[in-house]
C-alpha positions as CSV (number, residue, x, y, z in Angstrom):
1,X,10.1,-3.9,26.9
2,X,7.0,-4.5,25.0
3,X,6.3,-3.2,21.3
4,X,4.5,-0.2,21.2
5,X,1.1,0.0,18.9
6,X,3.0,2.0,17.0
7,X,5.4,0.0,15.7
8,X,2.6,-3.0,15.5
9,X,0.9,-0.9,12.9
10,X,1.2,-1.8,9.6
11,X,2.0,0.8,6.4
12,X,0.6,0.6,3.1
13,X,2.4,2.2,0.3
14,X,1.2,2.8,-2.8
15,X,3.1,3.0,-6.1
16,X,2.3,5.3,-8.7
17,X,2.7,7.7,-11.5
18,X,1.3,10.3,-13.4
19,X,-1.7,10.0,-16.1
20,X,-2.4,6.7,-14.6
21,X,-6.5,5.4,-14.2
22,X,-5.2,3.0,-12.5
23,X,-3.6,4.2,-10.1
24,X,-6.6,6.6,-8.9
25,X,-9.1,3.7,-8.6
26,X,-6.0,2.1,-6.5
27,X,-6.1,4.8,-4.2
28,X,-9.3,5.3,-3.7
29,X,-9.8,1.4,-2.8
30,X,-7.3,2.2,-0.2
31,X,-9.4,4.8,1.2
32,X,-12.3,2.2,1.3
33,X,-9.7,-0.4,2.9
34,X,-8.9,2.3,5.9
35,X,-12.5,2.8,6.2
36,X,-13.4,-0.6,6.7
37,X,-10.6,-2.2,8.4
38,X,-11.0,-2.6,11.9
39,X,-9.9,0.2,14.2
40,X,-6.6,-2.1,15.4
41,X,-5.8,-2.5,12.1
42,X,-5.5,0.7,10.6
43,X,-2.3,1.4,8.6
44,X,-0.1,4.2,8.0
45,X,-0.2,5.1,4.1
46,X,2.0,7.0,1.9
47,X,2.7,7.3,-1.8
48,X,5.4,7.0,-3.9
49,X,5.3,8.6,-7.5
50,X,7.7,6.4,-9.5
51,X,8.5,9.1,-12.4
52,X,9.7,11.6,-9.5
53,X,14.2,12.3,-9.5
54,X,15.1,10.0,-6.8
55,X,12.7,7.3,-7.4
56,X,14.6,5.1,-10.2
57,X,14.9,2.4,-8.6
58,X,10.9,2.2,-8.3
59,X,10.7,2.8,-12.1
60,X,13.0,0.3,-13.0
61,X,10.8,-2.4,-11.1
62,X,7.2,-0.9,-11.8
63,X,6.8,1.3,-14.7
64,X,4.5,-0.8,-16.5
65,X,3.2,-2.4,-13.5
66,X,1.6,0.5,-11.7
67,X,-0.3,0.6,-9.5
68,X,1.3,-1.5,-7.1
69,X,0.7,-1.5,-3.5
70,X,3.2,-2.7,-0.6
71,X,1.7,-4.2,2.5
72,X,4.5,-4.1,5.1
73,X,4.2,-5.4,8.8
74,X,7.0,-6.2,11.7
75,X,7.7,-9.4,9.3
76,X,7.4,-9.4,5.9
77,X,5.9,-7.2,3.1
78,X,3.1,-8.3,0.6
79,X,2.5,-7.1,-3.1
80,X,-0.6,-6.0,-4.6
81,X,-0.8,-5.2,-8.4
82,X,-2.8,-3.9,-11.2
83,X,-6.5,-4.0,-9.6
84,X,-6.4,-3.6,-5.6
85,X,-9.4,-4.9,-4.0
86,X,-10.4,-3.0,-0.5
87,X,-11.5,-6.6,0.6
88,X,-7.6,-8.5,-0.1
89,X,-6.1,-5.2,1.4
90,X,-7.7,-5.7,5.0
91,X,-7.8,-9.7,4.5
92,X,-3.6,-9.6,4.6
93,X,-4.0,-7.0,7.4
94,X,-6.1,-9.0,9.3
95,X,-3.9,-12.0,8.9
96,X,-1.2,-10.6,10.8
């Protein structure tokens, strides 16, 4: 049986928290990085708020690191922190 697209596509996931500049110009450069990636190589996104009950283990690693965004395809998963360029964002999902 051959993958489906679905499980081709890669999914971004950005790390975050409250009060944080940062983080907002990190999200909107992933907005830019959907809007100029090529149609196969759109992602599915989500967001993970590190201060949030449930999400220690996330704090523990990034508290005073965010934003960090995770890159993850069918093999491995790539970091991104601090300042996340639209540009390095569709380069690794290019690369795939």
């Amino acid at each position: 049986m051959l993958p489906t697209a679905r499980l081709l596509k890669s999914h971004v996931t950005l790390y975050t928290k409250p009060l944080c500049g940062l983080c907002v110009n990190a999200k909107n450069n992933l907005s830019r990085a959907w809007d100029i990636a090529p149609e196969d190589k759109k992602f599915d996104y989500s967001e993970v708020d590190i201060s949030k009950k449930g999400n220690e283990q996330w704090w523990d690693l990034y508290a005073m690191d965010v934003p960090v965004v995770h890159v993850q395809n069918s093999d491995r998963t790539i970091k991104f922190m601090h300042h996340i360029e639209p540009s390095h964002i569709v380069r690794e999902l290019e690369s795939e």
